[in-house]
Z-matrix of the N, CA and C atoms (Angstrom, degrees):
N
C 1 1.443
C 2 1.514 1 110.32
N 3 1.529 2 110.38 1 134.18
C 4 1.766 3 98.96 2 177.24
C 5 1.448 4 105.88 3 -99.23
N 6 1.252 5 131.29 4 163.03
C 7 0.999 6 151.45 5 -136.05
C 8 1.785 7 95.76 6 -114.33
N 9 1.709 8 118.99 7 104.72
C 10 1.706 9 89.28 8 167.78
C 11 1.323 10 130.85 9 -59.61
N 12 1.522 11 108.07 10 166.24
C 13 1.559 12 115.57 11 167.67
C 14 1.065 13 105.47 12 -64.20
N 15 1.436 14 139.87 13 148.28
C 16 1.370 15 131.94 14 145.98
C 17 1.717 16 100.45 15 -88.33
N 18 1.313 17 116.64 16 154.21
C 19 1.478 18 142.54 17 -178.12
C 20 1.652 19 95.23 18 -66.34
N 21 1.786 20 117.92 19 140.72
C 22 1.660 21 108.39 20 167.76
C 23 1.044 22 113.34 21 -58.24
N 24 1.580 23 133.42 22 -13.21
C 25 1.468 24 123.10 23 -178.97
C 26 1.551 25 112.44 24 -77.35
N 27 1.365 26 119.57 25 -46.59
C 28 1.398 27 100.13 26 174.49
C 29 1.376 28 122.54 27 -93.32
N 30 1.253 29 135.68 28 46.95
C 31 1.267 30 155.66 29 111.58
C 32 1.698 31 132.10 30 -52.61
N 33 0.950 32 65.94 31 -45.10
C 34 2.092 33 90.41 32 168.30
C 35 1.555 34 109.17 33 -47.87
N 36 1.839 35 94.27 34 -62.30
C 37 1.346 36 95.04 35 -152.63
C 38 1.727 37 132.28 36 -57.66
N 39 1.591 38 110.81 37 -19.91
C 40 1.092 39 108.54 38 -177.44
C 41 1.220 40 113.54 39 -72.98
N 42 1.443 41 123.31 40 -28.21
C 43 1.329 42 141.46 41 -158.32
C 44 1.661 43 84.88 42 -80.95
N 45 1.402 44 137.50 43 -62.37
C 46 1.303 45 148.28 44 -170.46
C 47 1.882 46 89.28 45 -44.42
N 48 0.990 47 100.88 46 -57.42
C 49 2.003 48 100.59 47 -163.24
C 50 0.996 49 116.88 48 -88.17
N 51 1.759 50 118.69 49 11.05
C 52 1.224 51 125.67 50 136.29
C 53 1.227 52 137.82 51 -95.25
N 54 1.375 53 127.34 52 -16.43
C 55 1.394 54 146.71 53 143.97
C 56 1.806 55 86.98 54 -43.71
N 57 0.918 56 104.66 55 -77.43
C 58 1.579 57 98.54 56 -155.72
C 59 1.596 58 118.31 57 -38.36
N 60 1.284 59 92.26 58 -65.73
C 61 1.629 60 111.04 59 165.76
C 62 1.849 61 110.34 60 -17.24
N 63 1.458 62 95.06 61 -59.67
C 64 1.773 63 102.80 62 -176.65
C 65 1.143 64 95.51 63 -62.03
N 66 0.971 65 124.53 64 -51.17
C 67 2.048 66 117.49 65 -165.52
C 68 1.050 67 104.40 66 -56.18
N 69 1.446 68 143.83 67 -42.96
C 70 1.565 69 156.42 68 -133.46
C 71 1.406 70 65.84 69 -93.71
N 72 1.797 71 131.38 70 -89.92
C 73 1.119 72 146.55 71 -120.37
C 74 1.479 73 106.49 72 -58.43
N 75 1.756 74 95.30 73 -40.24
C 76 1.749 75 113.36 74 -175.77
C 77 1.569 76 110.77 75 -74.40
N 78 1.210 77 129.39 76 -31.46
C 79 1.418 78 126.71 77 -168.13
C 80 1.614 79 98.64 78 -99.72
N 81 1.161 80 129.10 79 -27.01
C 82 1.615 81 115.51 80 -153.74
C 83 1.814 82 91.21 81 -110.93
N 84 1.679 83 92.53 82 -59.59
C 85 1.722 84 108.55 83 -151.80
C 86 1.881 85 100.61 84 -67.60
N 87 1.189 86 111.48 85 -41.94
C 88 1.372 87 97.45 86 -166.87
C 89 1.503 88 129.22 87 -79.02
N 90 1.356 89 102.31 88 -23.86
C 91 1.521 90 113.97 89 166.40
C 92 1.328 91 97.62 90 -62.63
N 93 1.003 92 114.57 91 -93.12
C 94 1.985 93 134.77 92 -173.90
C 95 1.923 94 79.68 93 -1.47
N 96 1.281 95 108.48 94 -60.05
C 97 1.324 96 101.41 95 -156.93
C 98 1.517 97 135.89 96 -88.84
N 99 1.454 98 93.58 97 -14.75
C 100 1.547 99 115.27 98 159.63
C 101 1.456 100 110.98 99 -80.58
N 102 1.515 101 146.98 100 -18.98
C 103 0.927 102 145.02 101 -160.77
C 104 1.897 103 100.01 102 -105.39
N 105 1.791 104 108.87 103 -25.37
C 106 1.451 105 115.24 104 169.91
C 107 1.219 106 117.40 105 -79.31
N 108 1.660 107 129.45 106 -29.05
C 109 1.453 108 152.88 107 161.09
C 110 1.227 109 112.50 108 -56.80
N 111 1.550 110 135.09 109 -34.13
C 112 1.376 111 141.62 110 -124.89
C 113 1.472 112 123.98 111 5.57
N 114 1.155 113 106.48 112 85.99
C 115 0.935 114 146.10 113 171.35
C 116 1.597 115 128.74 114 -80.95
N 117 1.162 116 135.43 115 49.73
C 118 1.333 117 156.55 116 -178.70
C 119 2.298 118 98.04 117 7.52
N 120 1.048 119 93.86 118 137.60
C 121 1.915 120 101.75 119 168.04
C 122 1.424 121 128.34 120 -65.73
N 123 1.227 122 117.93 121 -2.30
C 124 1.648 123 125.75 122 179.67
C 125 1.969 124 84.03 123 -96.71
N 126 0.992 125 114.16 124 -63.67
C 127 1.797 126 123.63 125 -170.12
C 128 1.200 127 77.16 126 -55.25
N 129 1.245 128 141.29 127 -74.71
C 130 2.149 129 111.71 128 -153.15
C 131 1.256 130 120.98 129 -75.17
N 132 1.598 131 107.99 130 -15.94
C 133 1.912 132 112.82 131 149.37
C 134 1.843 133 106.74 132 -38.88
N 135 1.212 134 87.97 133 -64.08
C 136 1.190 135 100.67 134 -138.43
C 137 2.027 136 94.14 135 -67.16
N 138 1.156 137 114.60 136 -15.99
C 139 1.180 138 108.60 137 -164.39
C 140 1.734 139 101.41 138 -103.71
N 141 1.187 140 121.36 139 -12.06
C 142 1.483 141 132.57 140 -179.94
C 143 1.687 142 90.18 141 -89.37
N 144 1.400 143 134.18 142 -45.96
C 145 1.242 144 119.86 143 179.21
C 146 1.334 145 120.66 144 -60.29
N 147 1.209 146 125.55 145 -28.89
C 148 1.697 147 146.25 146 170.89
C 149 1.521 148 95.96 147 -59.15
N 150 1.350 149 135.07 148 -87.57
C 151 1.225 150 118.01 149 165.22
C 152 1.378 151 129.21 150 -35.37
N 153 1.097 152 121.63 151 -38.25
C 154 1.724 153 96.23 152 -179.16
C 155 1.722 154 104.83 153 -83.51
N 156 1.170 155 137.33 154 -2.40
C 157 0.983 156 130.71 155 -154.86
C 158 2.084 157 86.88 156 -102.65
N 159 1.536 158 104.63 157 -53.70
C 160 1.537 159 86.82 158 164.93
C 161 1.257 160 135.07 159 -77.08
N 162 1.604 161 109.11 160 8.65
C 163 1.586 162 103.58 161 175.36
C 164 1.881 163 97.39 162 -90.89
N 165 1.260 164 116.56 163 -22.05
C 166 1.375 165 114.77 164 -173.04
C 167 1.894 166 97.41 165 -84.85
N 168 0.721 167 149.64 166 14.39
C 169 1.516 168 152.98 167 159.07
C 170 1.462 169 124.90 168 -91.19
N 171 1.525 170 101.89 169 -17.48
C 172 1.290 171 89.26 170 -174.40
C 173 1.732 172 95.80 171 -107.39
């Protein structure tokens, strides 16, 4: 049996809704949660840049 092609678009998509995921995680989730932790503002720089930097890799 051969295997279909899938289309480049739905290849994309997981990669797309994991990009996203990081963005959500970096703008909403990590403050909310460094600020409930206290967690100093250079550390949630620094940890929101880590996420966007692996959401931009994939």
């Amino acid at each position: 049996m051969e295997k279909e092609q899938q289309s480049p678009v739905s290849n994309e998509m997981p990669a797309l809704l994991l990009g996203a995921g990081f963005a959500l995680a970096s703008l909403i989730l990590v403050p909310a949660l460094a600020q409930r932790v206290g967690l100093g503002s250079s550390v949630t720089i620094a940890l929101r840049a880590a996420l966007m930097r692996a959401a931009g890799r994939l």
